[in-house]
N, CA, C and O atoms as CSV, one atom per row, in Angstrom:
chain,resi,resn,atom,element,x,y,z
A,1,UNK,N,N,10.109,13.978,-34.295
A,1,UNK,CA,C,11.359,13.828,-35.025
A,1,UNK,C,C,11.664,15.131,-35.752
A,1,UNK,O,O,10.881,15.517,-36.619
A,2,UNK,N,N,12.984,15.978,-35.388
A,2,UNK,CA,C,13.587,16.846,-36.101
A,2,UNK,C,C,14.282,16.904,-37.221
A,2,UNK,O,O,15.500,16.785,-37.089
A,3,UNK,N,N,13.806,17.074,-38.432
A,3,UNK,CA,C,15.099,16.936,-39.641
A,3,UNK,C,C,15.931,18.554,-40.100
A,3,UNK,O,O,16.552,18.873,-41.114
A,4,UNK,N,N,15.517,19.488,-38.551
A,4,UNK,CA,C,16.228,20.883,-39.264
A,4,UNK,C,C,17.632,20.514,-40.022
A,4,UNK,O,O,18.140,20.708,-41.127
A,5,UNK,N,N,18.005,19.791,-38.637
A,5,UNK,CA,C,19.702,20.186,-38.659
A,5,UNK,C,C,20.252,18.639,-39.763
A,5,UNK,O,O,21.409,18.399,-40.107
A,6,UNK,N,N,19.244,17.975,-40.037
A,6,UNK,CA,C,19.729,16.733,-40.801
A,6,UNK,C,C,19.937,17.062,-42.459
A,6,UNK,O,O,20.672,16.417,-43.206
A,7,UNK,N,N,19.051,18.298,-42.864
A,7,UNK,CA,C,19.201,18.247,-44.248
A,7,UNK,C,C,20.167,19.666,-44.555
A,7,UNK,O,O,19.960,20.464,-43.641
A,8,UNK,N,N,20.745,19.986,-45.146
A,8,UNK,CA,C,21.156,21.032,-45.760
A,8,UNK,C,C,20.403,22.473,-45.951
A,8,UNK,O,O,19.205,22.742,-46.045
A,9,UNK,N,N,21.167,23.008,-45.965
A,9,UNK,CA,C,20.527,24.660,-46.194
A,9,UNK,C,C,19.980,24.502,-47.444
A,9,UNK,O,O,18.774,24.451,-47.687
A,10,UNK,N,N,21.072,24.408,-48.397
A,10,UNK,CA,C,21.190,24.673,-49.829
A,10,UNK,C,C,21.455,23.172,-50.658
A,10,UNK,O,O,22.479,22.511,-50.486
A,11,UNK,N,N,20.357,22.772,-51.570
A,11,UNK,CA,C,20.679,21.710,-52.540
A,11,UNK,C,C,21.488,22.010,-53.715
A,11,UNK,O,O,21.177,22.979,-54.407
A,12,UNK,N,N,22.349,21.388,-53.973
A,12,UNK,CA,C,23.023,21.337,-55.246
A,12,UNK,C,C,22.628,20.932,-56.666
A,12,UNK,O,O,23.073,19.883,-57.131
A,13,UNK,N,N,21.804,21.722,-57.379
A,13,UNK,CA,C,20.878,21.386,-58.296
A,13,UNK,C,C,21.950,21.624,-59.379
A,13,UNK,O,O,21.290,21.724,-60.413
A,14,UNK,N,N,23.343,21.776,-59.711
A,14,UNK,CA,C,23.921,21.825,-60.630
A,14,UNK,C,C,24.076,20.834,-61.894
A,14,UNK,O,O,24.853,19.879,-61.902
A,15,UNK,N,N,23.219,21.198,-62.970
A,15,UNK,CA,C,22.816,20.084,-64.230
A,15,UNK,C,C,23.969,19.467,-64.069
A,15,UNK,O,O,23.545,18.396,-63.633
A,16,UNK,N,N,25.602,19.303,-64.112
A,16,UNK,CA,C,26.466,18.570,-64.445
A,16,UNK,C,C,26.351,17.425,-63.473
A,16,UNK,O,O,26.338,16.229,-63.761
A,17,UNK,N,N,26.249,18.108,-61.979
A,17,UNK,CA,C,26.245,16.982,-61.100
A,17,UNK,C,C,24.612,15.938,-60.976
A,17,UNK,O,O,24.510,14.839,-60.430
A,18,UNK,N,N,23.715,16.582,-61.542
A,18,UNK,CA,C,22.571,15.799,-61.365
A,18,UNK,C,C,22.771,14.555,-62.654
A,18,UNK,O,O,22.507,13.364,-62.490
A,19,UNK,N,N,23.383,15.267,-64.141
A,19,UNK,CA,C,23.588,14.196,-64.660
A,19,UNK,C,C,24.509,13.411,-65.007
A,19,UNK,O,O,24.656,12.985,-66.153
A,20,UNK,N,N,25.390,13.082,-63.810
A,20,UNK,CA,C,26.788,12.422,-63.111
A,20,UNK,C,C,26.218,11.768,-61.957
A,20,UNK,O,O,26.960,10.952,-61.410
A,21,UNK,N,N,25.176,11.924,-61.509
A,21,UNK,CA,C,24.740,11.527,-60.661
A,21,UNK,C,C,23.650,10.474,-61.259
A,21,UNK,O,O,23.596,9.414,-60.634
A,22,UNK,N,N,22.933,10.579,-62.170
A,22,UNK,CA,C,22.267,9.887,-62.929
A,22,UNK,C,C,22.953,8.688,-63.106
A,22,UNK,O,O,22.619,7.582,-62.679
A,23,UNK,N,N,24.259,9.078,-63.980
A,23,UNK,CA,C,24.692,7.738,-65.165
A,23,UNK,C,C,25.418,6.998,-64.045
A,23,UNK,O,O,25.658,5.812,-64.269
A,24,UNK,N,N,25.802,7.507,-62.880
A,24,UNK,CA,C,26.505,6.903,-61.738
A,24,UNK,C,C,25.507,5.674,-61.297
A,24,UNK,O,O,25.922,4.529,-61.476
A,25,UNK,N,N,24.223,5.872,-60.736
A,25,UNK,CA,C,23.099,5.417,-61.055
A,25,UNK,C,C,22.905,3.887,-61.816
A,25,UNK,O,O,22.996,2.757,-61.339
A,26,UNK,N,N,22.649,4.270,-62.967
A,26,UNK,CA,C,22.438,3.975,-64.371
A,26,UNK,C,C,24.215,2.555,-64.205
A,26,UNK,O,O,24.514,1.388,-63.953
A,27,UNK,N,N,24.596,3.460,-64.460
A,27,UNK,CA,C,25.424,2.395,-64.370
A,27,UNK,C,C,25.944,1.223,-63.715
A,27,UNK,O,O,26.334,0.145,-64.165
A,28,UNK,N,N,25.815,1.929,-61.933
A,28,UNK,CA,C,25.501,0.825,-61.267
A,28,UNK,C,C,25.014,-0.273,-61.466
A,28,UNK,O,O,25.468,-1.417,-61.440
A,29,UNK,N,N,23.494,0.400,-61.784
A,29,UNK,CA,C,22.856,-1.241,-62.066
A,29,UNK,C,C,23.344,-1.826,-63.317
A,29,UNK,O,O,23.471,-3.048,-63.401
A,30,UNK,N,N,23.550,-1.265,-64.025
A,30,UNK,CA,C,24.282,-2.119,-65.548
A,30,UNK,C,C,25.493,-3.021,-65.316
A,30,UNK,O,O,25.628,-4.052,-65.974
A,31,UNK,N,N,26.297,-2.678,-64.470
A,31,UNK,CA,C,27.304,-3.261,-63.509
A,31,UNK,C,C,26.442,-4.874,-62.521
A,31,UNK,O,O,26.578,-6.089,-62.663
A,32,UNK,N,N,25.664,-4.081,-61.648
A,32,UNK,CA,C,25.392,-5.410,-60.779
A,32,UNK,C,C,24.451,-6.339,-62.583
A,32,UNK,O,O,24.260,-7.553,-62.655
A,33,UNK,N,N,24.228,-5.751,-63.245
A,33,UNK,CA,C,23.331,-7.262,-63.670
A,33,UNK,C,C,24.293,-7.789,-64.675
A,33,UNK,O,O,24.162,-8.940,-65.091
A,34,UNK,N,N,25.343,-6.941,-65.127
A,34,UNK,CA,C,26.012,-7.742,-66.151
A,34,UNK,C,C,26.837,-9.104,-65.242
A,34,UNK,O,O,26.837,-10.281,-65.602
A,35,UNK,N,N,27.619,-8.443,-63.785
A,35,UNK,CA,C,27.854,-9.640,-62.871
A,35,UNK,C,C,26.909,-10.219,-62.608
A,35,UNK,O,O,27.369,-11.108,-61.892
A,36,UNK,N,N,25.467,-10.438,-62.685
A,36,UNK,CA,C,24.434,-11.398,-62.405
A,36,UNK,C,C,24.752,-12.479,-63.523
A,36,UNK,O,O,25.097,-13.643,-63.321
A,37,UNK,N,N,24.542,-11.777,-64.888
A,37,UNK,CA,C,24.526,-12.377,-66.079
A,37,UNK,C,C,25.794,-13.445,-66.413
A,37,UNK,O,O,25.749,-14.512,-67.024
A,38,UNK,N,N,27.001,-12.723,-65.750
A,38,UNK,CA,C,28.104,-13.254,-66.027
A,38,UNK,C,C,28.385,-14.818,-65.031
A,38,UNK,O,O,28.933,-15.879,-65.331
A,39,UNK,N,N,27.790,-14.383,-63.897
A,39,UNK,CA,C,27.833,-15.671,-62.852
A,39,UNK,C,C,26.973,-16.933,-63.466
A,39,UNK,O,O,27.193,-18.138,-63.585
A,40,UNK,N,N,26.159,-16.273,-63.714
A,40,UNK,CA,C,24.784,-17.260,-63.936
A,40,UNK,C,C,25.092,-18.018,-65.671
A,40,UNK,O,O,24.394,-18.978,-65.997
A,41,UNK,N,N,26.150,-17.483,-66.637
A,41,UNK,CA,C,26.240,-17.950,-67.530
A,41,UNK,C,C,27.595,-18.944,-67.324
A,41,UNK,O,O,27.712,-19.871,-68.126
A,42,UNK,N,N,28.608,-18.779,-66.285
A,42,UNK,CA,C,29.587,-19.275,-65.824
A,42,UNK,C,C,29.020,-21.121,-65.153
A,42,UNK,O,O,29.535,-22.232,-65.285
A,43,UNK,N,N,27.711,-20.614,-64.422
A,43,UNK,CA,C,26.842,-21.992,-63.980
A,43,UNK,C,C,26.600,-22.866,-65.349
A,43,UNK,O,O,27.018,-24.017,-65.480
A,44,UNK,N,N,25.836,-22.122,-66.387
A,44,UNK,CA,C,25.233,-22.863,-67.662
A,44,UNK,C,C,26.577,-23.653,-67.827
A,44,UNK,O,O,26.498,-24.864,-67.619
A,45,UNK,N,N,27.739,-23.166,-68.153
A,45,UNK,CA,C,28.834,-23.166,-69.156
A,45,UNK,C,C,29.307,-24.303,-67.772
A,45,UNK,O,O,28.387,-24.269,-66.955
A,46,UNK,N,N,29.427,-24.405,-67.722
A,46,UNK,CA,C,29.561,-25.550,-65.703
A,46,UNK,C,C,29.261,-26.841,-66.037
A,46,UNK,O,O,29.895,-27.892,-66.126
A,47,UNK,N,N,27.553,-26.312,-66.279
A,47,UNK,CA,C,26.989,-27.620,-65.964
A,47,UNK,C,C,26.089,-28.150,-67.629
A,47,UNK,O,O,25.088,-28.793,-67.946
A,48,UNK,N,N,27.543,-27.168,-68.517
A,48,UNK,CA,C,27.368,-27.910,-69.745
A,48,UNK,C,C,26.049,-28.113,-71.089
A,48,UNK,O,O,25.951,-28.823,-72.089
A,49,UNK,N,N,25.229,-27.110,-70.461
A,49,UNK,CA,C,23.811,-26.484,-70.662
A,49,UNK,C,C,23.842,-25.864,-71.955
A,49,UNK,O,O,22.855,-25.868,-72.691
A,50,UNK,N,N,24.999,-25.302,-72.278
A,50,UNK,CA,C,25.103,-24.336,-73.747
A,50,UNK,C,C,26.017,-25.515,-74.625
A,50,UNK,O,O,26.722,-26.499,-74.401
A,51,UNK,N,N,25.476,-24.675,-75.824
A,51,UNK,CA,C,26.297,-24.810,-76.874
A,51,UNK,C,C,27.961,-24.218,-77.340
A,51,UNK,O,O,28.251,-23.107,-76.895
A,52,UNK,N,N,28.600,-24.653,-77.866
A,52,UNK,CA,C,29.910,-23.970,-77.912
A,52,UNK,C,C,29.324,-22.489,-78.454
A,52,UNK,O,O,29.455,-21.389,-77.917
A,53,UNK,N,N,28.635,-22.837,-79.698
A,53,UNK,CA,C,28.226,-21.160,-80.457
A,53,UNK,C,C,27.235,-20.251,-79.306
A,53,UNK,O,O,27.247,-19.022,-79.372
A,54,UNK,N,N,26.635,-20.760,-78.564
A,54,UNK,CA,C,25.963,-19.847,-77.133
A,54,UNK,C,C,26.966,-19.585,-76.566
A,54,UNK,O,O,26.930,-18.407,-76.210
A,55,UNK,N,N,28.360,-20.342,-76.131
A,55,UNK,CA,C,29.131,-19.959,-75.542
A,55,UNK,C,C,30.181,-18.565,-75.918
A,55,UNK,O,O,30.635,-17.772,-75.093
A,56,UNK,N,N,30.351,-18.556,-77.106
A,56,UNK,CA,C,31.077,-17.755,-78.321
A,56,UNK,C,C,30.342,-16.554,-77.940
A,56,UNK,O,O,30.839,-15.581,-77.374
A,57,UNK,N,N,28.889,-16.715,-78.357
A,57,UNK,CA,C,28.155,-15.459,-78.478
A,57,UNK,C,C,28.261,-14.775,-76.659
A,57,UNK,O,O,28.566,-13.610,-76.404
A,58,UNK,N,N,27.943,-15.789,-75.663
A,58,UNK,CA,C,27.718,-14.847,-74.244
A,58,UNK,C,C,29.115,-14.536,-73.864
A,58,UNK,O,O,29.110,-13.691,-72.970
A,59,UNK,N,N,30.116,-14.840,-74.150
A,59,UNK,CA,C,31.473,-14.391,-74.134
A,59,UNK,C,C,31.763,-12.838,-74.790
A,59,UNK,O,O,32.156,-11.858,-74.158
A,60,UNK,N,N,31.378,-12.931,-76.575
A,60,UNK,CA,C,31.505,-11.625,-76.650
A,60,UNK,C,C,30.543,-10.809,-76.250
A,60,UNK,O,O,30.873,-9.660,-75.954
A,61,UNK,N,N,29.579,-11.082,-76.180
A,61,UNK,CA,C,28.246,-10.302,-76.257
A,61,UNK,C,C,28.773,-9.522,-74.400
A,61,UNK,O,O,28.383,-8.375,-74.180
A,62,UNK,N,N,29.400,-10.072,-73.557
A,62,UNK,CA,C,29.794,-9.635,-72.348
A,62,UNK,C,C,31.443,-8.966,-72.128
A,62,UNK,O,O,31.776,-8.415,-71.079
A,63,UNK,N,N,32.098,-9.085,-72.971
A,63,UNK,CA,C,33.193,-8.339,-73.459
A,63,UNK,C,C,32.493,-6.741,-74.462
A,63,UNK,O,O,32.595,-5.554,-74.152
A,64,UNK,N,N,32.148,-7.063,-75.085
A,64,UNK,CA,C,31.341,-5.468,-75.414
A,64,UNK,C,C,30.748,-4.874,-74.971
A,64,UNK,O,O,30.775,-3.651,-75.106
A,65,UNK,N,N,29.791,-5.650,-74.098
A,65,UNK,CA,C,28.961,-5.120,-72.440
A,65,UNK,C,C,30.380,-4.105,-72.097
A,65,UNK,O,O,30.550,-2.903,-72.299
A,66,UNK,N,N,31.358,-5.232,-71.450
A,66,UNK,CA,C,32.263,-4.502,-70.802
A,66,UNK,C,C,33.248,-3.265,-71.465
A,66,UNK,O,O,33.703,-2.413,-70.702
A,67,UNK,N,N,33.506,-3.227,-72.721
A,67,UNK,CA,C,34.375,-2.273,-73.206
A,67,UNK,C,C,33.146,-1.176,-73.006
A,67,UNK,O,O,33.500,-0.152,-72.421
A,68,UNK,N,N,32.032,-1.227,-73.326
A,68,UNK,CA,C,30.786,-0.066,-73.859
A,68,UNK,C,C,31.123,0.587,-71.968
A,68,UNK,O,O,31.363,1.785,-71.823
A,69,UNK,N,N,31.101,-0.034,-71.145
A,69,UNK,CA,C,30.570,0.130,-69.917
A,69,UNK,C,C,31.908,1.333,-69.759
A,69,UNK,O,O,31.763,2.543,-69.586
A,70,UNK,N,N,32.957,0.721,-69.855
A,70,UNK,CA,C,34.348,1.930,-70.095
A,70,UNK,C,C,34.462,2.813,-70.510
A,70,UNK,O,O,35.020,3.745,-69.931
A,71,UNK,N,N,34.035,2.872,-71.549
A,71,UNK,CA,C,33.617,3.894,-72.296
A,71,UNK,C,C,32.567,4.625,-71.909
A,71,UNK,O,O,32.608,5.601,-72.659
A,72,UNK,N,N,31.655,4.746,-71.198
A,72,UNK,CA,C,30.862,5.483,-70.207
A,72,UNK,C,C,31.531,6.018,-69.548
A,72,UNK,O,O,31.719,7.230,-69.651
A,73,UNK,N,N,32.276,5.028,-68.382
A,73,UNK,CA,C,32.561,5.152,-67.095
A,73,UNK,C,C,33.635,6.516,-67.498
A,73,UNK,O,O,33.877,7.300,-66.580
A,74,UNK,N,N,34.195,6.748,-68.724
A,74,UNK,CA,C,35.296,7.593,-69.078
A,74,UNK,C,C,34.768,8.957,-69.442
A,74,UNK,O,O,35.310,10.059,-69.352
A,75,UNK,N,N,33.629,8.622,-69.855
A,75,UNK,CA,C,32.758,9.677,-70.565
A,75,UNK,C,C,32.049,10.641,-68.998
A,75,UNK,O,O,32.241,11.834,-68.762
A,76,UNK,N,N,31.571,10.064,-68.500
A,76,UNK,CA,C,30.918,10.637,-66.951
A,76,UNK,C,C,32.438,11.376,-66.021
A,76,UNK,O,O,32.534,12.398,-65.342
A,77,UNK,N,N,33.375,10.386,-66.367
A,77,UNK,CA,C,34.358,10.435,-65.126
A,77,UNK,C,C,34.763,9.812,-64.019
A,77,UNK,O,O,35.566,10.133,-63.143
A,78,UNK,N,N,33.897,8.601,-64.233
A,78,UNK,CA,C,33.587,7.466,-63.189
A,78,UNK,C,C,34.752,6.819,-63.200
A,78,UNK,O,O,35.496,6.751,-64.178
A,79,UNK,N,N,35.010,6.172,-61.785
A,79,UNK,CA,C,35.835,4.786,-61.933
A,79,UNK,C,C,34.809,3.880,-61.402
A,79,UNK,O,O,33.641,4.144,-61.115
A,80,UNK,N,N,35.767,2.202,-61.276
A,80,UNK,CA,C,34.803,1.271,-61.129
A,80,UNK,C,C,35.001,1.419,-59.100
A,80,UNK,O,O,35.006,0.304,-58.578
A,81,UNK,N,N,35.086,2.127,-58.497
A,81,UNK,CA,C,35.200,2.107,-57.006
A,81,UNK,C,C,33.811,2.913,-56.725
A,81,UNK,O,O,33.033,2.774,-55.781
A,82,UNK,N,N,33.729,3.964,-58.045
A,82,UNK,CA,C,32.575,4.621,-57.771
A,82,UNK,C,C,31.440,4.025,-57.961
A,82,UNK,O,O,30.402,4.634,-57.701
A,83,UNK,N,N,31.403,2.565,-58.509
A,83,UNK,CA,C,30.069,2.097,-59.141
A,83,UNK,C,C,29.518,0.838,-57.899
A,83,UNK,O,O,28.585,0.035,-57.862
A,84,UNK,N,N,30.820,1.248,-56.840
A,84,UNK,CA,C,30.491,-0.031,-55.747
A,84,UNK,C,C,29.084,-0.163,-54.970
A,84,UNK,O,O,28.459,0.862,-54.698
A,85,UNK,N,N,28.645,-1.304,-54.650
A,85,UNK,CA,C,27.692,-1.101,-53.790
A,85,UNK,C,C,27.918,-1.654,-52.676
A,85,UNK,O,O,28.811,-2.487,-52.830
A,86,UNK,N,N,27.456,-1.599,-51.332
A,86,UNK,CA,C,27.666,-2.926,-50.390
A,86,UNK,C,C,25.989,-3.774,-50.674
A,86,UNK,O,O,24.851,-3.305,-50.649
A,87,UNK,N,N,26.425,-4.981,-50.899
A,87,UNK,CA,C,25.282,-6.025,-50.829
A,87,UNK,C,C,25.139,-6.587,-49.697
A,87,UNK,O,O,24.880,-7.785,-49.803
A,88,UNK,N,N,25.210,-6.169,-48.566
A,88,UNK,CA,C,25.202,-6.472,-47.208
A,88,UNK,C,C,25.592,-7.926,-47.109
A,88,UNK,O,O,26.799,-8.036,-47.324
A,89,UNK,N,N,25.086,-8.922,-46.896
A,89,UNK,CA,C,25.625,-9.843,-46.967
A,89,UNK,C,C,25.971,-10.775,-47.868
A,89,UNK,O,O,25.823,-11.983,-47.685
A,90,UNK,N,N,26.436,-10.267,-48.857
A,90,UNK,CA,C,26.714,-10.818,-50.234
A,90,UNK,C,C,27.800,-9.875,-50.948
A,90,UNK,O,O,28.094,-9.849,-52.143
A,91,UNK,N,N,28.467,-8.890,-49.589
A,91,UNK,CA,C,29.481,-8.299,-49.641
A,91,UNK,C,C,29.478,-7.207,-50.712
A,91,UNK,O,O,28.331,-6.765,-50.787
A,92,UNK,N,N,30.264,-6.618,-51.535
A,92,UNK,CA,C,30.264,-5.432,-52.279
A,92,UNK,C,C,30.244,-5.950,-53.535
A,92,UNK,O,O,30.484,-7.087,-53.941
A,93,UNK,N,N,29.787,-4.531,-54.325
A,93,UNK,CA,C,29.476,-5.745,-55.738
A,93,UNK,C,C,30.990,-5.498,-56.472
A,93,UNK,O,O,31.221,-6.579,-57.014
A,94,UNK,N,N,32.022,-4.671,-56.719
A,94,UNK,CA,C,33.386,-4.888,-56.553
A,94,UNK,C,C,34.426,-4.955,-56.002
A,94,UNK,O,O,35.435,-5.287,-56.625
């Protein structure tokens, strides 16, 4: 197996892009688990499992998730197209 012609001459070690490349990263996953968190508290709240005041709290407590996450995504330069993943069969995570 040949990897001459598969990798690049020259890597792009430029600090801005390695740490844009990081929080891109980083954020991703902060993205897929807050939608984990959010599905899975949508089930509780379903099947009637919480309390109104649990409900209060995972409501905001996931609205500040989400403003904080914006406020990143603004700070890096990100949009949310950039934070996509494909979940193969569980489709893209936006």
């Amino acid at each position: 197996m040949e990897l001459k012609g598969a990798l690049p001459n020259r890597l792009n070690i430029d600090p801005k892009n390695v740490e844009k490349g990081l929080a891109k990263l980083v954020l991703t996953l902060v993205e897929l688990i807050r939608k984990l968190m959010e599905k899975q508290a949508l089930r509780r709240i379903e099947g009637g499992s919480l309390s109104d005041v649990e409900v209060e709290n995972i409501g905001e407590t996931l609205m500040k998730l989400e403003i904080k996450m914006g406020e990143l995504k603004e700070i890096f330069g990100l949009k949310d197209e950039d934070l996509n993943l494909n979940l193969g069969p569980l489709g893209d995570l936006m």
